[in-house]
MARFI-55667 format. One record per residue (C-alpha): residue in three letters; x, y, z. Coordinates in steps of 0.05 Angstrom, whole numbers, padded with zeros to 5 digits, always signed. Example, Ala and Ser with C-alpha at 12.3 -4.5 7.8 and 13.67 -1.06 7.14 Angstrom:
// MARFI-55667
ALA+00246-00090+00156/SER+00273-00021+00143/
This chain:
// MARFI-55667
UNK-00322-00050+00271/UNK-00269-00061+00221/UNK-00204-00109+00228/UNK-00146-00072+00183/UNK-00090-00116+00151/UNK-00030-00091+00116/UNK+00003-00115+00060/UNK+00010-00196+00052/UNK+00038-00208-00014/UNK+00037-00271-00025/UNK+00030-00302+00042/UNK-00025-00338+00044/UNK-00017-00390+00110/UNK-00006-00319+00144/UNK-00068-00292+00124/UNK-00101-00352+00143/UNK-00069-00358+00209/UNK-00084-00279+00220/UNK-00156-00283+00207/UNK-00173-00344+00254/UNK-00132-00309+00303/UNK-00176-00245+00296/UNK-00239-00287+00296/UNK-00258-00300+00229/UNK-00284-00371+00204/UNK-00280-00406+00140/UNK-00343-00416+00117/UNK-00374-00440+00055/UNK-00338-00426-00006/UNK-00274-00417+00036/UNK-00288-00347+00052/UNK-00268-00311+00126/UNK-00324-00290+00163/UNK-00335-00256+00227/UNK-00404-00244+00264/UNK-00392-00175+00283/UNK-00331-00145+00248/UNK-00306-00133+00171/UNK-00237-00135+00145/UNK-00197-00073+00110/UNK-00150-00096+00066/UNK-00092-00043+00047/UNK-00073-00072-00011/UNK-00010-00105-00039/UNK-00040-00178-00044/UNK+00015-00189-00096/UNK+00094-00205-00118/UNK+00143-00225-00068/UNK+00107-00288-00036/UNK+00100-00359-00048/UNK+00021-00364-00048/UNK-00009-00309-00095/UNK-00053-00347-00132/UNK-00084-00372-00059/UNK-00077-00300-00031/UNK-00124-00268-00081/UNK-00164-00319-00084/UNK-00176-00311+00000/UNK-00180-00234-00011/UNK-00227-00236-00068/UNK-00272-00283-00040/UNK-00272-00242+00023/UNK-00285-00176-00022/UNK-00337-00200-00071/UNK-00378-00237-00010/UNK-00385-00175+00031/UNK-00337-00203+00086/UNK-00280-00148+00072/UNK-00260-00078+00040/UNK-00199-00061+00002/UNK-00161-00012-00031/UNK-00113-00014-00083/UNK-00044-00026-00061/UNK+00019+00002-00111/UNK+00045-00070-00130/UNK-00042-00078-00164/UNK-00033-00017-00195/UNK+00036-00032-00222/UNK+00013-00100-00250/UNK-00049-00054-00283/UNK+00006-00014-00324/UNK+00046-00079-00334/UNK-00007-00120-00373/UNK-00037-00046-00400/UNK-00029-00028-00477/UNK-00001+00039-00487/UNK-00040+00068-00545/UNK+00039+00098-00574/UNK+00075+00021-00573/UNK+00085-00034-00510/UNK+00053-00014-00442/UNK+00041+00028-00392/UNK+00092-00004-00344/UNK+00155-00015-00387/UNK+00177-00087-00385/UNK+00247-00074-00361/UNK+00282-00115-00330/UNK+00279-00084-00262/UNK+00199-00085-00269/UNK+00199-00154-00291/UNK+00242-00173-00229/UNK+00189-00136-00178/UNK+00129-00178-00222/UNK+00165-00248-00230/UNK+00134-00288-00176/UNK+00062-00265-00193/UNK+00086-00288-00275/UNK+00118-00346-00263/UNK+00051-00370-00210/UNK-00003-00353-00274/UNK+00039-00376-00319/UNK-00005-00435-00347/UNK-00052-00419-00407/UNK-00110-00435-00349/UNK-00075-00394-00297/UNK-00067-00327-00358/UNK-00133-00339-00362/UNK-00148-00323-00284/UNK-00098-00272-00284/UNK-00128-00229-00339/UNK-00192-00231-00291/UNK-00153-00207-00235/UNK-00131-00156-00262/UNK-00192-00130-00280/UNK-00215-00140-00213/UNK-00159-00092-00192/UNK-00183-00037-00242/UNK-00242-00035-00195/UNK-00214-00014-00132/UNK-00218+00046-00096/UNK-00151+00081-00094/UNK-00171+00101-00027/UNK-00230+00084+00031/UNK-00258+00144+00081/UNK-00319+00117+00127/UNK-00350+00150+00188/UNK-00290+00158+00240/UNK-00225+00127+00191/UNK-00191+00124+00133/UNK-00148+00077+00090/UNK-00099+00085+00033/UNK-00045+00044+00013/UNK+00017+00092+00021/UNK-00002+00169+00039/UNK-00065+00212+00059/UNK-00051+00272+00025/UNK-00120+00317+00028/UNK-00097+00356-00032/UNK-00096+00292-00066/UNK-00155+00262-00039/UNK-00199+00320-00067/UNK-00159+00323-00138/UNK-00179+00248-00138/UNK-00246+00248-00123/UNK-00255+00312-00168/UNK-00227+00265-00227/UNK-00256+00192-00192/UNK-00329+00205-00164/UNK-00319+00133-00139/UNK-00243+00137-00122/UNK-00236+00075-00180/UNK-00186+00088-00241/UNK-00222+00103-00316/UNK-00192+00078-00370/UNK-00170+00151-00392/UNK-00146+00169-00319/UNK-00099+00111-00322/UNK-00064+00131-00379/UNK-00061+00197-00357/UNK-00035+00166-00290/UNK+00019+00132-00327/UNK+00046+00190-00356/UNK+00108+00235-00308/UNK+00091+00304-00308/UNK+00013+00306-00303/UNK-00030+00315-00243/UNK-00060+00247-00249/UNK+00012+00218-00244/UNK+00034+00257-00185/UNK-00040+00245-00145/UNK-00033+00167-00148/UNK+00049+00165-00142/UNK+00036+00202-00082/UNK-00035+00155-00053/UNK+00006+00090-00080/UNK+00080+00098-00059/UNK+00094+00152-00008/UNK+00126+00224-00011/UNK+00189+00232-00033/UNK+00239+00277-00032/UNK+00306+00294-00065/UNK+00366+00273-00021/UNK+00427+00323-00018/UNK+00471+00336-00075/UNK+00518+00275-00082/UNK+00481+00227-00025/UNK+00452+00167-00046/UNK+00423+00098-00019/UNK+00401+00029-00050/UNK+00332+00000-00045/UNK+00305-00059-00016/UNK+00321-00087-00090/UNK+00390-00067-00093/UNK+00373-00005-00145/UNK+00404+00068-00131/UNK+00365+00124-00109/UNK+00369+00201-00097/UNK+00304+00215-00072/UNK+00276+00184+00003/UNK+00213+00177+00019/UNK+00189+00214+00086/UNK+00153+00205+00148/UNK+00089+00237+00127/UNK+00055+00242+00196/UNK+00121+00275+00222/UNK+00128+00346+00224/UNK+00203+00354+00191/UNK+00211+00423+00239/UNK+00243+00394+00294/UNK+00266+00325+00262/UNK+00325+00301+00251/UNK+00340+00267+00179/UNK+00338+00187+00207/UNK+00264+00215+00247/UNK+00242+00235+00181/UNK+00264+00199+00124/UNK+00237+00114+00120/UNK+00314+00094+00117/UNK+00373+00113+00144/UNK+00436+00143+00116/UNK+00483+00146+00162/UNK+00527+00220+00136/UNK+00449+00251+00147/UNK+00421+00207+00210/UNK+00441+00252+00258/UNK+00431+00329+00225/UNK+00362+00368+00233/UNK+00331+00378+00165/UNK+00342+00431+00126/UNK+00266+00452+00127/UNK+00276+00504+00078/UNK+00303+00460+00030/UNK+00240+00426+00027/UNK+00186+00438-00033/UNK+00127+00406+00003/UNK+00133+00414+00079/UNK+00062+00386+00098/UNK+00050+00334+00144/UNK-00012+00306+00170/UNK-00042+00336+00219/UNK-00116+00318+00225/UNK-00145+00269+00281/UNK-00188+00223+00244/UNK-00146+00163+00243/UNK-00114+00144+00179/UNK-00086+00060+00173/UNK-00041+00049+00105/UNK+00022-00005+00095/UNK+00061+00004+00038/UNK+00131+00018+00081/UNK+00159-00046+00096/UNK+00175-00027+00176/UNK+00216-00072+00211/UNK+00216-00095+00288/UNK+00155-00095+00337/UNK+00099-00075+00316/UNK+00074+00006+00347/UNK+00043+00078+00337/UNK+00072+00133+00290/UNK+00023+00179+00335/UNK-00037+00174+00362/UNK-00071+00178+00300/UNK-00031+00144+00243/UNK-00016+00066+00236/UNK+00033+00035+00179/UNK+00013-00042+00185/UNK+00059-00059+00133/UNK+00110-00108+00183/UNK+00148-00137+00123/UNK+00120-00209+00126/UNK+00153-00222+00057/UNK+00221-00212+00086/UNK+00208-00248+00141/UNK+00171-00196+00182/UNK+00098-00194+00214/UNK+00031-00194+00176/UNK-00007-00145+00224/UNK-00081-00127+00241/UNK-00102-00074+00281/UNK-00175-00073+00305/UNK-00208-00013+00315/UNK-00273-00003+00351/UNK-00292+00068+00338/UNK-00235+00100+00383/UNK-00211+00164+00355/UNK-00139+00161+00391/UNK-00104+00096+00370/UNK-00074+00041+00419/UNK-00016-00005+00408/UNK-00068-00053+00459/UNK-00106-00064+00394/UNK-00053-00086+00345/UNK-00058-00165+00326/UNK+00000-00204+00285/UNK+00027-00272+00273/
């Protein structure tokens, strides 16, 4: 029986209060431990928060004892291609100043020569996690289940778990690798109408929107469908045809994954699709859901402080 938490970056005391509240007990070594039950992790451990150093230490501990699961959330991955050499000149992640910004608080936390020292070992405790987790009756990914995907990735990744030449592959816009773990990490997107755009939850402009990708667009109207609203499209069906990917997911093994930063009370997307991702670092919930083998999903089972 699994317990599946979304993204905490940073939030340590919530974690904390979470995981007593699901059950779990600090035991020796200060790792969370349940008699019965195993965590999921979705990834996103860091950036935003004020405890990331504690955070990853509570997750790790968790990971490495046997206690939890993870995968790799996009904000792991990013730091990856952040610290990462390219082989042409700087790194995989440029150090601009809008990447920088996203990173700062997980910098300016390891920024002792002691605390480099643990970071550099995080970080290559990130390159070894699965980009995505399916086990008898569920799966997790950080951001989207796209089957195409999971077979390209497990074609390239036997073990799901980035190779030093997939990563630079992955790094690269325009190559398969790229557009598989965009996709897994960050969500579908899709571009917005000639001459409409929106700003971020960092202020930066955008012309593509990522999508509800357990909705069926046919039918939808553009606020159903796209994660935020824009109020000249909220209202109009969507232009289907306009689309270049119109797949949605459609199977009924349950799929759990955060990434989205949802906002409000915590609920269903359909009876077979959970996004736990609450937005605790904005002052949101950090939410569990605890599933016991059911195929159909119940709000009854969601858990969050």
């Amino acid at each position: 029986m699994y317990d599946i938490i979304g993204d905490i970056h940073g939030h340590a005391t919530e974690l904390r209060q979470l995981l007593t509240k699901l059950g779990y007990v600090e035991q020796h070594g200060g790792v969370y431990r349940h008699s019965s039950r195993q965590v999921i992790f979705v990834g996103d451990f860091i950036d935003r928060g004020p405890q990331i150093r504690e955070t990853l230490r509570l997750v790790r501990g968790m990971v490495e004892s046997g206690a939890a699961l993870t995968v790799m959330g996009n904000h792991e991955y990013n730091a990856i291609c952040f610290h990462e050499q390219h082989p042409h000149g700087g790194h995989l992640r440029p150090h601009i100043p809008r990447n920088i910004f996203q990173h700062l608080r997980t910098l300016e936390e390891f920024s002792s020569r002691e605390g480099w020292a643990e970071w550099q070992d995080h970080i290559a405790w990130f390159k070894k996690l699965p980009l995505f987790l399916e086990l008898p009756g569920l799966r997790v990914v950080h951001a989207c289940w796209d089957p195409r995907h999971i077979a390209y990735l497990r074609q390239q990744l036997p073990d799901a778990r980035l190779t030093p030449d997939f990563l630079l592959r992955s790094a690269t816009r325009g190559t398969p690798e790229y557009l598989a773990v965009e996709e897994t990490l960050k969500g579908k997107e899709v571009e917005l109408p000639d001459g409409v755009q929106f700003h971020d939850k960092d202020g930066n402009p955008r012309t593509k929107m990522r999508t509800r990708w357990w909705c069926n667009p046919a039918g939808c109207t553009y606020e159903q469908y796209y994660l935020e609203p824009i109020e000249a499209l909220n209202s109009q069906p969507v232009d289907v045809d306009a689309l270049t990917d119109i797949w949605h997911y459609q199977d009924t093994v349950p799929v759990f994954f955060g990434h989205y930063w949802l906002r409000g009370t915590p609920q269903l997307l359909g009876p077979h699709a959970l996004c736990l991702d609450y937005s605790v670092a904005k002052g949101g919930e950090l939410v569990a859901y605890r599933w016991n083998g059911e195929q159909e999903l119940t709000t009854a089972r969601l858990v969050s402080v």
